[in-house]
C-alpha positions as CSV (number, residue, x, y, z in Angstrom):
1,X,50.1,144.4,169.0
2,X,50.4,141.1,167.9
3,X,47.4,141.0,166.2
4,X,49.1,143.8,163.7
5,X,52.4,142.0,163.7
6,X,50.4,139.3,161.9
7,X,48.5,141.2,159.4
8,X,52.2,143.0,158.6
9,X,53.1,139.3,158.0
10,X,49.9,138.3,156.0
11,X,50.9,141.6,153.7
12,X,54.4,141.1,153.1
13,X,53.8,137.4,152.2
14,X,50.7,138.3,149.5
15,X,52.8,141.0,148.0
16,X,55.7,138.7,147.0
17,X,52.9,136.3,145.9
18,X,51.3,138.9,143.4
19,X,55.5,140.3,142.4
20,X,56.1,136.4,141.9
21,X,52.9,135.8,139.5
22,X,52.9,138.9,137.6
23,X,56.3,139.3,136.9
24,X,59.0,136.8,137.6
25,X,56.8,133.6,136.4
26,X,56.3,135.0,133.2
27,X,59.7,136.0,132.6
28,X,60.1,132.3,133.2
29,X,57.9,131.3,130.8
30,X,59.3,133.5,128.1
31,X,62.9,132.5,128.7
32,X,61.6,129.1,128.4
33,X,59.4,129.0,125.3
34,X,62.6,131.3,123.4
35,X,65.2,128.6,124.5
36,X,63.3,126.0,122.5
37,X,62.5,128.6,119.7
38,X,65.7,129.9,119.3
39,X,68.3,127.5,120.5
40,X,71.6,128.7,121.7
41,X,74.7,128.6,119.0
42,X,77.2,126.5,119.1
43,X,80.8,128.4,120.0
44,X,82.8,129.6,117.2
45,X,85.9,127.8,116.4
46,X,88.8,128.5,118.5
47,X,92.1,128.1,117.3
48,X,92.6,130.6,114.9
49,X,95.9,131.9,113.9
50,X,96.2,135.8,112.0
51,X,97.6,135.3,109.2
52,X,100.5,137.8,109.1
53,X,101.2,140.1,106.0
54,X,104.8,139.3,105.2
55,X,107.3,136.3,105.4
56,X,111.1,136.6,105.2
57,X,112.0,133.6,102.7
58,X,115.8,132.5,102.3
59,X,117.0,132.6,98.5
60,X,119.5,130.3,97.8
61,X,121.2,131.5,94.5
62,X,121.9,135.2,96.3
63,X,122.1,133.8,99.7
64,X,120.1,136.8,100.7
65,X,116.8,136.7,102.5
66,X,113.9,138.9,101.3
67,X,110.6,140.0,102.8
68,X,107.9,139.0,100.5
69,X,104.1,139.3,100.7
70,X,102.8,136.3,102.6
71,X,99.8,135.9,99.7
72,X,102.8,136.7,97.3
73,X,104.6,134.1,98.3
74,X,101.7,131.6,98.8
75,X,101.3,132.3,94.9
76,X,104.8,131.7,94.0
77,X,104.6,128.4,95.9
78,X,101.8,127.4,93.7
79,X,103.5,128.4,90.8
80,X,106.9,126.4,91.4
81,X,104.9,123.3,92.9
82,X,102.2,122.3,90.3
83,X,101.0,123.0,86.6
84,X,99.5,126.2,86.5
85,X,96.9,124.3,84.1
86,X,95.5,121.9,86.6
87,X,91.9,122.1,87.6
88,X,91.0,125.3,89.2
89,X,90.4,123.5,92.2
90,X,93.3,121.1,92.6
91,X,95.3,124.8,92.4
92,X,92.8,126.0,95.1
93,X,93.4,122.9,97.3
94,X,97.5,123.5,96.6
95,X,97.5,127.2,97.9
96,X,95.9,126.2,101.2
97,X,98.4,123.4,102.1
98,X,101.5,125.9,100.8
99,X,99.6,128.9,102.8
100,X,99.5,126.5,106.3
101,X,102.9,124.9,105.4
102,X,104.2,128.3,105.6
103,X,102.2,129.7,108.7
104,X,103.1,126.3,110.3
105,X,106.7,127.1,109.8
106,X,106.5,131.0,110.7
107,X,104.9,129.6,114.1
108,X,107.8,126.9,114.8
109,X,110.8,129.2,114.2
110,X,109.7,131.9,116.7
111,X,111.6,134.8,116.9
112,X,114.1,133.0,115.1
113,X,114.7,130.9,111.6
114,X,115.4,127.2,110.3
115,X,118.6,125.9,111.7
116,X,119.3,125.6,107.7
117,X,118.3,129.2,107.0
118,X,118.6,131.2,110.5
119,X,117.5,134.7,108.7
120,X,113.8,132.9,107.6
121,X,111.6,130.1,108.6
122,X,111.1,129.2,104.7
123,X,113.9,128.7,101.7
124,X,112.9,128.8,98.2
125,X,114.2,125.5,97.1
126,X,112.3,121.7,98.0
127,X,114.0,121.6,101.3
128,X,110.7,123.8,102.5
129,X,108.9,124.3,99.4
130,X,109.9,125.8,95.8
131,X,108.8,129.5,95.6
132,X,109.1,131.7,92.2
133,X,108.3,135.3,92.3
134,X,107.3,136.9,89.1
135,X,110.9,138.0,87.7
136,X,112.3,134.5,87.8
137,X,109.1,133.0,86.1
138,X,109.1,135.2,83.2
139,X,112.3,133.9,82.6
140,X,111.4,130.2,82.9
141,X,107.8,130.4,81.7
142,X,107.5,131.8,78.3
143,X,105.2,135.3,77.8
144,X,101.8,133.2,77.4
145,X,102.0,131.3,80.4
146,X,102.5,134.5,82.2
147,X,99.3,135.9,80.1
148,X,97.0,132.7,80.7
149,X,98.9,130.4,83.6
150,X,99.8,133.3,85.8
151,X,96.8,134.5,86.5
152,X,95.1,131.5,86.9
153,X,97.4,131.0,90.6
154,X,96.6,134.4,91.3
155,X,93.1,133.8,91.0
156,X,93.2,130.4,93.0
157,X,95.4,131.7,95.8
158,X,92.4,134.9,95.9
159,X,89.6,133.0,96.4
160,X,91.6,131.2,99.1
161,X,92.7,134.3,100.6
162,X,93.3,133.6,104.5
163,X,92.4,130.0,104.4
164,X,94.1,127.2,106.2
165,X,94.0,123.9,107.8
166,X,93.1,122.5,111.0
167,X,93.1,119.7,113.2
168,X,91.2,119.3,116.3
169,X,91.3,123.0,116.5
170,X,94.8,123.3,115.8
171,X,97.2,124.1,112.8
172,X,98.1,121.4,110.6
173,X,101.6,121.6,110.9
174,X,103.1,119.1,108.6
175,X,100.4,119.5,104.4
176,X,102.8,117.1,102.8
177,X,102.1,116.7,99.5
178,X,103.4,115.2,96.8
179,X,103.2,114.7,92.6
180,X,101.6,111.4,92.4
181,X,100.8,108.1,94.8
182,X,100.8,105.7,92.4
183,X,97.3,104.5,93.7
184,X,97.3,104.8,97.5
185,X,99.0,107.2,99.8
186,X,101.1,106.7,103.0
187,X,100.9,106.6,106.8
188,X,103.4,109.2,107.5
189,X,105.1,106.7,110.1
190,X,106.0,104.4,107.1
191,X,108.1,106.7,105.7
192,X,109.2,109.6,108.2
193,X,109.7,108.6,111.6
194,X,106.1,109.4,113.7
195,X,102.8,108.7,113.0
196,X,100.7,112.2,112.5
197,X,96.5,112.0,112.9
198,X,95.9,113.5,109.6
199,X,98.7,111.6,107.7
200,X,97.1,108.8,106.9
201,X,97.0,105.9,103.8
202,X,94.2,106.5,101.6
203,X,93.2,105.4,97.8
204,X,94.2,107.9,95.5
205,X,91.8,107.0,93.3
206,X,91.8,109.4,90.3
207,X,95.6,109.1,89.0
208,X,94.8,107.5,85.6
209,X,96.3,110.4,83.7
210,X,99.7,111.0,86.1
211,X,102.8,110.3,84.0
212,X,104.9,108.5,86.2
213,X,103.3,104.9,85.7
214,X,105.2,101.5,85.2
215,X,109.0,103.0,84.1
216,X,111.7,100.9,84.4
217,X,115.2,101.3,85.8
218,X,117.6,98.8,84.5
219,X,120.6,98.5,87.1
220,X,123.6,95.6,85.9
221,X,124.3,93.6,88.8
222,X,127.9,94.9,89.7
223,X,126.7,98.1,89.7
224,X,123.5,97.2,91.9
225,X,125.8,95.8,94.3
226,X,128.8,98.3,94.1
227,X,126.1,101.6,95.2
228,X,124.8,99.5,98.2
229,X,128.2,98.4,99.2
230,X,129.3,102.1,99.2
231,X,126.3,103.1,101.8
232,X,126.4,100.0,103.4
233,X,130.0,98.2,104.1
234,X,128.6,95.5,105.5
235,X,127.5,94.1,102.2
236,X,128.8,91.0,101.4
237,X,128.8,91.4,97.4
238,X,129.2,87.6,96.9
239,X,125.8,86.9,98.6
240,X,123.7,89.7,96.1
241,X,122.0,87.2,93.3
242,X,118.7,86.3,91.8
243,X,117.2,84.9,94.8
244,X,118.7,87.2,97.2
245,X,117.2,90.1,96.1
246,X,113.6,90.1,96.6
247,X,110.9,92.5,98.5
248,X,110.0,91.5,102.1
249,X,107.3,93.5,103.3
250,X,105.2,96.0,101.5
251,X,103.8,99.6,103.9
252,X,99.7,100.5,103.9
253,X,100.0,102.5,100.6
254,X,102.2,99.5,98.6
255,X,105.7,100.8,99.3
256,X,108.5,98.7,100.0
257,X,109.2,98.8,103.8
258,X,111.8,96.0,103.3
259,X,114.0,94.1,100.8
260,X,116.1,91.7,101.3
261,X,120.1,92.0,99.3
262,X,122.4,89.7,99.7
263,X,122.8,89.3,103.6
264,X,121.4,92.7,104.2
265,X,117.4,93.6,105.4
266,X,117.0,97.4,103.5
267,X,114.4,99.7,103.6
268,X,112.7,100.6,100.6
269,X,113.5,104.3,100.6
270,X,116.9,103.4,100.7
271,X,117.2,101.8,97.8
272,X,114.9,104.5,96.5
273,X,117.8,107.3,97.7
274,X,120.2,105.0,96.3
275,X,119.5,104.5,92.6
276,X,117.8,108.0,92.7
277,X,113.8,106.0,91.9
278,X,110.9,108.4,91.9
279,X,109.4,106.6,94.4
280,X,109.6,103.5,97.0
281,X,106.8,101.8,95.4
282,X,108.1,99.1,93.0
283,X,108.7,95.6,92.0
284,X,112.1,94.0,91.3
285,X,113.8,91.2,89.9
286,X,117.0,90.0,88.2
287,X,116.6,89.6,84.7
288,X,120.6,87.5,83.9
289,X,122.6,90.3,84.8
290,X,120.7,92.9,85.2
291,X,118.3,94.3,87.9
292,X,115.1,95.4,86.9
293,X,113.1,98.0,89.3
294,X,109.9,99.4,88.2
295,X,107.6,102.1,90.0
296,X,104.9,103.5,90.4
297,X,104.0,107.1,91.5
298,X,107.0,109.9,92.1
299,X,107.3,111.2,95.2
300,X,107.1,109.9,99.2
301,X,103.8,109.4,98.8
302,X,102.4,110.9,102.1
303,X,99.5,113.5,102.1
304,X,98.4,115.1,99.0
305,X,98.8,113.3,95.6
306,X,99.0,116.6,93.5
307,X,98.0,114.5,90.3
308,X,95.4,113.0,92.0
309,X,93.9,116.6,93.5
310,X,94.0,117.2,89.7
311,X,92.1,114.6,88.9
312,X,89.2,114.8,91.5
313,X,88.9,118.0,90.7
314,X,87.8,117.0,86.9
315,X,85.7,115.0,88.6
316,X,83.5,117.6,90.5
317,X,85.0,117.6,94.0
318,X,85.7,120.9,95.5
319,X,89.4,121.9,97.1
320,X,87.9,121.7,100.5
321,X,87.2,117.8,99.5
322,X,90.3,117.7,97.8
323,X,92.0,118.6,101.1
324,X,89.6,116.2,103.7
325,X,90.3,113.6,101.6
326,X,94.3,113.8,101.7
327,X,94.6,114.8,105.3
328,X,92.3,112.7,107.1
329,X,90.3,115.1,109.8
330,X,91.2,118.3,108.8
331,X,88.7,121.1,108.8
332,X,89.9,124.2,106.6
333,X,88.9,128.0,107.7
């Protein structure tokens, strides 16, 4: 009895030994030789957002707000925010920060709106971003810039279509742009309050042909003095003279961050609020009674230069290296 208890044994163990060499060792070998054949793929992106097929946008001359196209309005964005006859893909690389601008704003007001415009996350003015539909633009633009300029945004936004930016995997939520740097743009923290990843100071390198270049802003003294003192009380007007007014400390991109008047410390984009400047980037002095300020650039300089998208794009470089260049890190899908 024992005998066949051990042969039962001797059977059981050679029949797992043949299962084990015809079949699973092979399998084994197969799975092995196609891992290094075909080598397993990455993971899509995550962090995709649906792009949704209307926006409500706030219009400020009817007070009403109207449900528009989201590619619509991404078009009319386009239109109100650059030259319809820059490079193809400067207006390619403009459409995707307007198309995630907008998204980004959709996704922040929720259910709701902006606390400025409760009905809609966007307005049509430059408190979001200046939107034309086609009615108001053949009254603006004259009948062959809606034959030829037109259609040139329609086709940019198109071969967009659907595409935005992202950062680490998430929406870019602030694609500030701007009309021109005046040679370098701005860490975002130098002129807003924080410091975003992708807002960062880079050369702008291809602005030769933006027209906002050396102009000059002649102020008289008394009247320098007088628009301070009516922001700031504390002025002492007395104290405001040649070698009182002078630039402290310039940003990463060349702004002023701070200039010194009279017994006051300013910030640059004060003084640029003040006396209305087209940018914070500028030199002054005090010419006898006068105040010279001149600047370069117009705009807050942070993000996109839109003339100097325009201007790599001449030079060969794609909207999606427009775009990586502006916001440092982005990926666009």
């Amino acid at each position: 009895m024992k005998h066949k208890r051990n042969i039962l044994k001797l059977s059981i163990i050679i029949c797992l030994m043949v299962i084990f060499c015809l079949i699973i060792l092979p399998l084994t070998i197969v799975s092995l030789f196609h891992d290094e054949e075909e080598p397993l793929q990455p993971l899509p992106k995550t962090g995709t957002i649906d792009i949704p097929e209307y926006i409500n946008v706030y219009r400020h001359s009817s007070a009403i707000t109207e449900s528009v196209k989201f590619e619509d309005y991404v078009a009319g964005v386009v239109a109100g925010e650059m030259p319809s006859n820059f490079e193809m893909e400067a207006l390619k690389a403009q459409a995707v920060a307007a198309r995630t601008y907008s998204l980004s704003k959709i996704i922040r007001s929720g259910d709701g709106g902006n606390p400025d415009h409760p009905s809609a996350p966007v307005c049509d003015d430059t408190h979001c971003q200046v939107y034309r539909d086609p009615i108001e633009l053949s009254k603006i633009k004259s009948k062959e810039w809606m034959d030829t300029g037109w259609p040139r945004i329609i086709s940019a936004v198109d071969a967009t279509k659907g595409q935005i930016m992202y950062y680490g995997e998430e929406l870019v939520e602030q694609p500030l742009f701007h009309s021109s740097s005046g040679g370098k743009t701005e860490n975002s923290e130098d002129v807003f309050v924080s410091a975003v990843p992708y807002l960062r100071s880079v050369d702008s390198a291809f602005e030769s042909a933006a027209p906002y270049y050396d102009e000059q802003v002649k102020i008289p003294l008394s009247e320098f003095s007088r628009k301070i003192k009516n922001t700031h009380s504390d002025l002492d007007t007395k104290a405001v003279n040649k070698s009182t007014i002078k630039v402290l400390e310039r940003s990463s991109g060349g702004r002023v961050a701070s200039l010194q008047v009279g017994n006051l410390t300013l910030k640059g984009r004060e003084i640029r609020e003040i006396f209305g400047l087209r940018s914070a980037n500028f030199t002054v002095s005090v010419q006898g009674n006068t105040v010279l300020v001149t600047t370069d650039g117009y705009g807050h300089g942070v993000g996109m230069s839109q003339w100097g998208a325009n201007g790599m794009a001449q030079a060969g470089y794609s909207y999606t290296d427009i775009l990586k260049h502006y916001y440092t890190g982005v990926e666009v899908y």
